[in-house]
DODONU-96961 format. One record per residue (C-alpha): residue number from 1; residue in one letter; chain; y, z, x. Coordinates in Angstrom, 3 decimals, padded with zeros to 6 digits. Example, Ala and Ser with C-alpha at 12.3 -4.5 7.8 and 13.67 -1.06 7.14 Angstrom:
# DODONU-96961
<numar = 1&semi = A&drennu = A&py = -004.500&pz = 007.800&px = 012.300>
<numar = 2&semi = S&drennu = A&py = -001.060&pz = 007.140&px = 013.670>
END
This chain:
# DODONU-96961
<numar = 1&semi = X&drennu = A&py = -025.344&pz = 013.809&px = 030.469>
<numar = 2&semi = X&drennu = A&py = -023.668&pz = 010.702&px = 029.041>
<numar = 3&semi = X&drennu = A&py = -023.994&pz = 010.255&px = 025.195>
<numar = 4&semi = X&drennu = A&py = -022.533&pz = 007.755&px = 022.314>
<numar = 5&semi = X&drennu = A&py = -019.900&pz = 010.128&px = 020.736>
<numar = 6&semi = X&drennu = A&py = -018.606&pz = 010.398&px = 024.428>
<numar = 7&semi = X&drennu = A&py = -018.275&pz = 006.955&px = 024.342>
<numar = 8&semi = X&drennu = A&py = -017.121&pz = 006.541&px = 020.646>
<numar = 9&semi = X&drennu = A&py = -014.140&pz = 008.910&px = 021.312>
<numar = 10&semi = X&drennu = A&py = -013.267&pz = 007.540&px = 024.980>
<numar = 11&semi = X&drennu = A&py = -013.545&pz = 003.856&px = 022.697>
<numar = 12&semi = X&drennu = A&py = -012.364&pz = 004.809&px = 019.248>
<numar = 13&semi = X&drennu = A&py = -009.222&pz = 006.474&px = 021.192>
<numar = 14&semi = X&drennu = A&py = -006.635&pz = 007.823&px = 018.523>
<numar = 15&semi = X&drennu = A&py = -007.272&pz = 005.718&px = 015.429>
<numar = 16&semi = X&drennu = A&py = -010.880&pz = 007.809&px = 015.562>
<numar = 17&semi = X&drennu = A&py = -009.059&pz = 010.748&px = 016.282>
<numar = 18&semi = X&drennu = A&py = -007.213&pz = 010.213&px = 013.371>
<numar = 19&semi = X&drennu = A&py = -009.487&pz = 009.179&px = 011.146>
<numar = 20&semi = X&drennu = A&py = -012.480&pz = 012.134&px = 012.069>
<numar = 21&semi = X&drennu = A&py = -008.645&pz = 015.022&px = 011.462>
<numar = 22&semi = X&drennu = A&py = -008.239&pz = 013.238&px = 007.747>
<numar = 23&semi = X&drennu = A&py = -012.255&pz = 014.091&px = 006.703>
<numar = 24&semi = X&drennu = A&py = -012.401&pz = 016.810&px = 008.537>
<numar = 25&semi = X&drennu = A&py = -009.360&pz = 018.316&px = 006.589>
<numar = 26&semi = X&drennu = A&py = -010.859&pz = 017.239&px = 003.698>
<numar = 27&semi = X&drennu = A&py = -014.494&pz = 018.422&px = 004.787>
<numar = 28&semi = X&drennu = A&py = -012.642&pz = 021.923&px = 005.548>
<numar = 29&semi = X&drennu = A&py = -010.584&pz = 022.586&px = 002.258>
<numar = 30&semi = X&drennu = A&py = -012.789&pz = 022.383&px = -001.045>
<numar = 31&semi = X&drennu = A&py = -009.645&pz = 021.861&px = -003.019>
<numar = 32&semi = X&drennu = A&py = -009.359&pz = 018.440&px = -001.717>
<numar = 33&semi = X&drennu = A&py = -011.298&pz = 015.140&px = -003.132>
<numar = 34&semi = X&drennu = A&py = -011.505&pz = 011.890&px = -001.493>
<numar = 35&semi = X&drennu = A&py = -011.109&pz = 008.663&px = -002.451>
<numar = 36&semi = X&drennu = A&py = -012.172&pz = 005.667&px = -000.409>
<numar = 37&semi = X&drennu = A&py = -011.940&pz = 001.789&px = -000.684>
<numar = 38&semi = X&drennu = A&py = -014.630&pz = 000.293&px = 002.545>
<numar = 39&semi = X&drennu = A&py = -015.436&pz = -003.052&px = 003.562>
<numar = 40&semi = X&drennu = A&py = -017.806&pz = -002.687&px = 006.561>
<numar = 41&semi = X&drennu = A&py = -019.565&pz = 001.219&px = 006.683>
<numar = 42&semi = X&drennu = A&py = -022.349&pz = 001.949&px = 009.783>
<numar = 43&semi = X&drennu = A&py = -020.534&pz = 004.217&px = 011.750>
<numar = 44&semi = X&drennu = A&py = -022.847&pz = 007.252&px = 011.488>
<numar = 45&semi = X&drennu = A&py = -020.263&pz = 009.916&px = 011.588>
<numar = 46&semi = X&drennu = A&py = -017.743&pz = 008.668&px = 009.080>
<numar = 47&semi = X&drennu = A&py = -021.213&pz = 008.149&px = 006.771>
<numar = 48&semi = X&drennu = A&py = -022.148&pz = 011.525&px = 007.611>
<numar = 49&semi = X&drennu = A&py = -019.037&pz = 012.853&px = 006.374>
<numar = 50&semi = X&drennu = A&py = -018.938&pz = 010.876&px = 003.508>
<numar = 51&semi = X&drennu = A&py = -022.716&pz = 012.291&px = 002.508>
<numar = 52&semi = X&drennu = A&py = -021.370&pz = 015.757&px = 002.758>
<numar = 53&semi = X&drennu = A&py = -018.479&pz = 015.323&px = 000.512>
<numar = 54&semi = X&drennu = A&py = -021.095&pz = 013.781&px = -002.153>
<numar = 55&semi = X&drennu = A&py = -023.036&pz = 016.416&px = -001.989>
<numar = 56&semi = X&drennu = A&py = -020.451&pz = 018.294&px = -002.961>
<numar = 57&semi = X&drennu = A&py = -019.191&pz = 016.361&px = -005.549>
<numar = 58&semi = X&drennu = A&py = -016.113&pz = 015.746&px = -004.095>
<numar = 59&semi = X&drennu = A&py = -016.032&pz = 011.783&px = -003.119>
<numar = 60&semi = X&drennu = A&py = -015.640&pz = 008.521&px = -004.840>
<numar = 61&semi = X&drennu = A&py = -016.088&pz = 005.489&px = -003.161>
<numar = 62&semi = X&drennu = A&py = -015.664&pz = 001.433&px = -003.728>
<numar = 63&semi = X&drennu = A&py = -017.729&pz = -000.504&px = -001.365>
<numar = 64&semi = X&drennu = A&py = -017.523&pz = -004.101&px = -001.128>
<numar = 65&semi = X&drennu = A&py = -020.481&pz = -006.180&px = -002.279>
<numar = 66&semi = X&drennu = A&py = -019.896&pz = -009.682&px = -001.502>
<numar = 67&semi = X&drennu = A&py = -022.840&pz = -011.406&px = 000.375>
<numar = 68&semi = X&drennu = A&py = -022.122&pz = -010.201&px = 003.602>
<numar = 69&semi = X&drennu = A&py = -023.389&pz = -006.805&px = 002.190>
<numar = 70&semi = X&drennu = A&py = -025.816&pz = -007.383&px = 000.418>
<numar = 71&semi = X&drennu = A&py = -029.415&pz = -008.222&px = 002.047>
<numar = 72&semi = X&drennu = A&py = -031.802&pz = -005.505&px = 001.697>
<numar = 73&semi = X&drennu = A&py = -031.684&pz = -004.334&px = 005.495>
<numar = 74&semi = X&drennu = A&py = -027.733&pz = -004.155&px = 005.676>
<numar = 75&semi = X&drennu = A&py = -025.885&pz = -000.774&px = 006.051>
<numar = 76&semi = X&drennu = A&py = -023.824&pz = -000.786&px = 003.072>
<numar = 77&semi = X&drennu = A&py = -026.850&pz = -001.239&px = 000.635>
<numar = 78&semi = X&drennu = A&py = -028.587&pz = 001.121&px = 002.974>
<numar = 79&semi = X&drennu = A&py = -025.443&pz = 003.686&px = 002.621>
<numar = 80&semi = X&drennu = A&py = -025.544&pz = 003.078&px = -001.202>
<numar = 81&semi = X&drennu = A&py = -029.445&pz = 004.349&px = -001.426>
<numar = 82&semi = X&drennu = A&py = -028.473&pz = 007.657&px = 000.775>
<numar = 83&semi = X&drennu = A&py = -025.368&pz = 008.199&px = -001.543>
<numar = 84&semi = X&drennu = A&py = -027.680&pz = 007.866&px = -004.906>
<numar = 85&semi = X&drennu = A&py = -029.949&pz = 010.127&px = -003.225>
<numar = 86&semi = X&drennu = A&py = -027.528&pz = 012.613&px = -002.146>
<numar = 87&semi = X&drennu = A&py = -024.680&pz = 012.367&px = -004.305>
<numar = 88&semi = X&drennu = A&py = -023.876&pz = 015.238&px = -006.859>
<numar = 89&semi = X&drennu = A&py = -022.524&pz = 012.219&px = -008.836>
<numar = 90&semi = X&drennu = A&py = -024.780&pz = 009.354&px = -008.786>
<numar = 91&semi = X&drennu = A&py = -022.412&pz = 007.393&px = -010.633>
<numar = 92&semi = X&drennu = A&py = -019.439&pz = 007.875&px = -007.947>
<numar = 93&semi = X&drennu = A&py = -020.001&pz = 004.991&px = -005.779>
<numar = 94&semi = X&drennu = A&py = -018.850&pz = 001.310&px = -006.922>
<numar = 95&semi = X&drennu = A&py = -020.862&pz = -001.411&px = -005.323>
<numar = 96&semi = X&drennu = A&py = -018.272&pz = -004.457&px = -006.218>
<numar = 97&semi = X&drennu = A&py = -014.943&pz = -006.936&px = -005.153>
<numar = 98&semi = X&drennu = A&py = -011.683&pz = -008.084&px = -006.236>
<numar = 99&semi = X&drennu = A&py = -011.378&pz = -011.728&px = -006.206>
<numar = 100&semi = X&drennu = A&py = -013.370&pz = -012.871&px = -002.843>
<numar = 101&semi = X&drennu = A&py = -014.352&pz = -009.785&px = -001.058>
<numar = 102&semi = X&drennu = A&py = -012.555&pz = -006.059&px = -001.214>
<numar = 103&semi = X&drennu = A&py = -011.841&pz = -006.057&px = 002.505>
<numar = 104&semi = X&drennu = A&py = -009.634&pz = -002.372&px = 002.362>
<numar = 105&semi = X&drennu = A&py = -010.010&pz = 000.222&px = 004.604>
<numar = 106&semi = X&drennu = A&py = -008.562&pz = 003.042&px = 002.776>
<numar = 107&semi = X&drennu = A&py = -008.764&pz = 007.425&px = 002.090>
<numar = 108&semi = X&drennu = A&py = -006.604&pz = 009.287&px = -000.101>
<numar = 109&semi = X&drennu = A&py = -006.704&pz = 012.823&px = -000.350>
<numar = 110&semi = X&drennu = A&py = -006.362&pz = 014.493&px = -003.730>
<numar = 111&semi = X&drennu = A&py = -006.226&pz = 017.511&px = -005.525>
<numar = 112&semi = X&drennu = A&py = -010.026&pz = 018.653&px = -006.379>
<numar = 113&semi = X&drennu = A&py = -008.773&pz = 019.412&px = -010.122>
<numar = 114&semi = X&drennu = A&py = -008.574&pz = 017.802&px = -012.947>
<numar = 115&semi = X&drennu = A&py = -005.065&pz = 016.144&px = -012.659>
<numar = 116&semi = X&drennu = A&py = -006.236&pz = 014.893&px = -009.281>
<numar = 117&semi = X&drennu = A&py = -002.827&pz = 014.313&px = -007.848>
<numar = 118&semi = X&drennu = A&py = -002.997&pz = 012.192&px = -005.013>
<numar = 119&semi = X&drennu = A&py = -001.435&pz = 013.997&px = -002.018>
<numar = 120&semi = X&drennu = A&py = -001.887&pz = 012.071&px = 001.584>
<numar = 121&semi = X&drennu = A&py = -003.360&pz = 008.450&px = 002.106>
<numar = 122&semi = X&drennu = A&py = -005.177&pz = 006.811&px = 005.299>
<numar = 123&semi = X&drennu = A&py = -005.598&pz = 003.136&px = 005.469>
<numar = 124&semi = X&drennu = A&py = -004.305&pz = 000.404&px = 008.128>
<numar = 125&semi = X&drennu = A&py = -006.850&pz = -002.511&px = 009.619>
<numar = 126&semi = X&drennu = A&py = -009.416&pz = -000.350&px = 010.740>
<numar = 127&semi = X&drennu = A&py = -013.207&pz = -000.897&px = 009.394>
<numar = 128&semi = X&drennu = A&py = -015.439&pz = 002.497&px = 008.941>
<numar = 129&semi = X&drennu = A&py = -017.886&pz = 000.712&px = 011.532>
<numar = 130&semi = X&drennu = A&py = -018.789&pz = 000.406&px = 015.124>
<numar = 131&semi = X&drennu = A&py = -017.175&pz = -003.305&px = 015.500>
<numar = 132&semi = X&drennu = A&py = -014.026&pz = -001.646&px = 013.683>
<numar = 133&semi = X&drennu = A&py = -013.235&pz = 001.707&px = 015.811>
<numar = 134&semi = X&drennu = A&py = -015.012&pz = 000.445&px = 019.297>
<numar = 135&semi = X&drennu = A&py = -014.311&pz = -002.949&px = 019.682>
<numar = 136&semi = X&drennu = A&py = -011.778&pz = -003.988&px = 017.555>
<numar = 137&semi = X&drennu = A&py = -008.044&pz = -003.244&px = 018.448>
<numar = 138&semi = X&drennu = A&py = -007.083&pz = -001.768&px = 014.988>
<numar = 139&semi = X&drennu = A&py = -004.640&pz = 000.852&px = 013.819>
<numar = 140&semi = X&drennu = A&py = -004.495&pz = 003.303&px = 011.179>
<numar = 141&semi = X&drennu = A&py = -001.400&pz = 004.851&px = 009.317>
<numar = 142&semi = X&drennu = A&py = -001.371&pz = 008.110&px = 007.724>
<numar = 143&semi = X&drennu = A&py = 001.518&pz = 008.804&px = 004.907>
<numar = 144&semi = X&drennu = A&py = 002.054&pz = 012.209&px = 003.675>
<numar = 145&semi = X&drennu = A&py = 003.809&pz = 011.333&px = 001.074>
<numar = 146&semi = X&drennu = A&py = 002.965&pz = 012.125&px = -002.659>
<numar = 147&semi = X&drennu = A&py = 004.622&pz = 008.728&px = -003.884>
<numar = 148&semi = X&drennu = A&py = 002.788&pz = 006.544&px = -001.741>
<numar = 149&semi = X&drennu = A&py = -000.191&pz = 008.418&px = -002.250>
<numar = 150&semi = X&drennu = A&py = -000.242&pz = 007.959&px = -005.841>
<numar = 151&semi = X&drennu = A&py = 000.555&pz = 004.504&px = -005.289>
<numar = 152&semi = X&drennu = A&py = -003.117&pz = 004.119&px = -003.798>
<numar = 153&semi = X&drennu = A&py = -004.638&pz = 006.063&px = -006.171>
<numar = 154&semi = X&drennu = A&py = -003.568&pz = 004.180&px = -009.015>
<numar = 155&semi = X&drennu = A&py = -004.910&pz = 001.240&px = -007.680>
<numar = 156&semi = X&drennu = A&py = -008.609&pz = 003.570&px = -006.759>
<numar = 157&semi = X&drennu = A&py = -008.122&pz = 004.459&px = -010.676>
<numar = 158&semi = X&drennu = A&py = -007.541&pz = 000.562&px = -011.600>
<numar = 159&semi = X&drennu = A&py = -010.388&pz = -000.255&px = -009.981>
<numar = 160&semi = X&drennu = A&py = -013.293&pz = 001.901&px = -010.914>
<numar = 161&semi = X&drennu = A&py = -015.655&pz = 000.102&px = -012.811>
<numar = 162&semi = X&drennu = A&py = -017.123&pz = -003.182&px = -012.670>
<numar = 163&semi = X&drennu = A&py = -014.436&pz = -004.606&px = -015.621>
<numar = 164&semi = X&drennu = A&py = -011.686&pz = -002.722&px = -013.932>
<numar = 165&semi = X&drennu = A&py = -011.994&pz = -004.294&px = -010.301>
<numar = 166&semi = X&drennu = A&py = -012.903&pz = -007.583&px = -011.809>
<numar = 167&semi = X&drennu = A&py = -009.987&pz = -007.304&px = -013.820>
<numar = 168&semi = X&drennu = A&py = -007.440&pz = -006.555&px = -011.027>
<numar = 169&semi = X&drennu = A&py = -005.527&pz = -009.285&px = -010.833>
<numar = 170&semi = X&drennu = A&py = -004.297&pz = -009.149&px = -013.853>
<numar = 171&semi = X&drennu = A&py = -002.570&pz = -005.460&px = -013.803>
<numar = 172&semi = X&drennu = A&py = 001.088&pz = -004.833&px = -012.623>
<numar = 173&semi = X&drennu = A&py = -000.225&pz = -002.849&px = -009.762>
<numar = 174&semi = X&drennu = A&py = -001.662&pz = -006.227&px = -008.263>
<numar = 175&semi = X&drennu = A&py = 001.613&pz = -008.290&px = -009.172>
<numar = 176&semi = X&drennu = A&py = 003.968&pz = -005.808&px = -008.361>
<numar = 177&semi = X&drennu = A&py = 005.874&pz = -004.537&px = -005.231>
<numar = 178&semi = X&drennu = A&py = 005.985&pz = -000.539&px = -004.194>
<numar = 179&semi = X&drennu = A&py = 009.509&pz = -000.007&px = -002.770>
<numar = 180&semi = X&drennu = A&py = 010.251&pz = 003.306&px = -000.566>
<numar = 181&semi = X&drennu = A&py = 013.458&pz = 003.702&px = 000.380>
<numar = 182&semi = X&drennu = A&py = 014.290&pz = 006.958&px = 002.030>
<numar = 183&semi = X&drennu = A&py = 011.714&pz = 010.347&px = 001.315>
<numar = 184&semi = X&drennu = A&py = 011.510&pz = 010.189&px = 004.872>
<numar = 185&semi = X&drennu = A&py = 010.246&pz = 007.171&px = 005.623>
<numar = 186&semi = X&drennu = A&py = 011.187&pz = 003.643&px = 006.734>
<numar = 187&semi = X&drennu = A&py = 012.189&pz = 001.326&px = 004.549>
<numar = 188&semi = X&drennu = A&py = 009.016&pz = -000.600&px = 003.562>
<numar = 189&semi = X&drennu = A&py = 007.319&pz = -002.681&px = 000.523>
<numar = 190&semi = X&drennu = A&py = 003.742&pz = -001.995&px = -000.103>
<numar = 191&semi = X&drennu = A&py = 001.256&pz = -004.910&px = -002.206>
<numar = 192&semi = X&drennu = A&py = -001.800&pz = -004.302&px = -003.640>
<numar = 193&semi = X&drennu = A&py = -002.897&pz = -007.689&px = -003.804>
<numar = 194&semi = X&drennu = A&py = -006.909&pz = -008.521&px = -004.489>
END
């Protein structure tokens, strides 16, 4: 017996690995909370996951609404009517876009609390969909680091409402640049840009 999640993992190869280990360790540890920015969402695991964590009150999610996902038969607005239905919080999904189209592929982990402290971030080029983790060559990195972390989930926090994501552009997290040097990592400059 051959079936698709023997092909999705033999296809989706380690950046599936690594993305199923992040929700899974979130899935596994009710102290953690999830944040997630998505462009393109059908792939029926990751949405499965994602369900599960609204049930339990413990996800937030901005999903991009430009045309593309839009029409009345297309996953995301299809994902956006399960999450209403499902969600302990109706009101933690964000159907919207920065300037043209909020094409991130992002997770941060946080504290399930009420400071929320961000604590380890996923993102990279990866879509949460079939053309993303089984066609597509993509990549994802993983930083467990608290400072990059809350460098993410500033810009989640920025962008929760329909005012706030509109009105991106014009905060110092889109204009400025997020230096690490040392903390055990490379060298590197992080943009938010919209």
């Amino acid at each position: 017996p051959y079936t698709f999640e023997d092909q999705h993992q033999y296809l989706g190869w380690q950046v599936r690995d690594r993305i199923m280990e992040f929700l899974d360790e979130a899935l596994a540890d009710n102290t953690i909370k999830l944040d997630v920015f998505a462009y393109d969402l059908n792939e029926p695991v990751i949405i499965q996951k994602f369900i599960t964590l609204a049930e339990q009150g413990r996800l937030r999610i901005i999903l991009d609404n430009t045309s593309l996902h839009t029409g009345s038969n297309d996953f995301e607005t299809k994902f956006d009517a399960l999450f209403k239905e499902k969600a302990k919080d109706k009101s933690a999904i964000l159907r919207g876009h920065f300037q043209g189209l909020a094409h991130s592929k992002v997770f941060i982990q946080r504290k399930n609390d009420a400071n929320g402290k961000a604590i380890k971030v996923l993102t990279g080029s990866t879509n949460f969909a079939t053309n993303g983790l089984y066609i597509n060559a993509n990549h994802v990195i993983i930083f467990n680091n608290e400072n990059v972390a809350r460098w993410y989930a500033d810009v989640f926090d920025t962008s929760f409402g329909q005012d706030l994501i509109r009105n991106f552009k014009q905060t110092q997290l889109a204009a400025g640049d997020f230096v690490n040097t040392g903390n055990n990592l490379p060298d590197m400059t992080i943009r938010f840009s919209p």
